[in-house]
N, C-alpha and C positions, 0 to 999 in steps of 0.2 A: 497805602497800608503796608505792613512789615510782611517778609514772606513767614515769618514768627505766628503771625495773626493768620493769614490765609492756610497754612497748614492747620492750625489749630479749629480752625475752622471746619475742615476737610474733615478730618478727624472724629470730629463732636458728631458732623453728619453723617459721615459711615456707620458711628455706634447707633444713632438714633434708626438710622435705617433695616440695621442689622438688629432691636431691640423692639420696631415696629413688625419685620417679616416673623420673629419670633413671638409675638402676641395676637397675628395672626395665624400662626399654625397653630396656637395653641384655644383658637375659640375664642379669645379675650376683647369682645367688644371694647370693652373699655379703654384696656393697651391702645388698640388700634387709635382709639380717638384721640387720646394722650400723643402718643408718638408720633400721630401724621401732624398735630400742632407742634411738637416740639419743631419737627422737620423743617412746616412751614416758618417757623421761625427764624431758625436758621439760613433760610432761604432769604427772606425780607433783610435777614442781619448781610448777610455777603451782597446782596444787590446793593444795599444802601451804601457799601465801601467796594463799589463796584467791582464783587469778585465772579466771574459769572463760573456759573457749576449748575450742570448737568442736570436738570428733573424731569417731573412727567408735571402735566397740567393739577393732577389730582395731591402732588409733593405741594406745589405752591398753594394750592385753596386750602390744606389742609382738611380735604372731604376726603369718604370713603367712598 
């Protein structure tokens, strides 16, 4: 895969991460559930173009 793609990647995951800690400071069940799926997402998309990066157990199930 391009290092185009894998940056892009990197990227999308930080905001999502930085976009989940902020829905949890703010109380926002919802955010949280939203964001830890988007996370998870992203995670499944880099594994599948074998990018490995960095999570916790709970980024890949997308649970709280």
């Amino acid at each position: 895969m391009t290092a185009m793609f894998d940056e892009e990647l990197r990227e999308q995951l930080a905001h999502a991460r930085e976009e989940l800690a902020a829905a949890r400071a703010a109380g926002d069940a919802d955010g949280v559930q939203a964001y830890l799926g988007r996370v998870a997402s992203l995670l499944r998309l880099a594994s599948r173009h074998r990018i490995e990066l960095p999570h916790t157990a709970e980024e890949e199930q997308g649970e709280s």
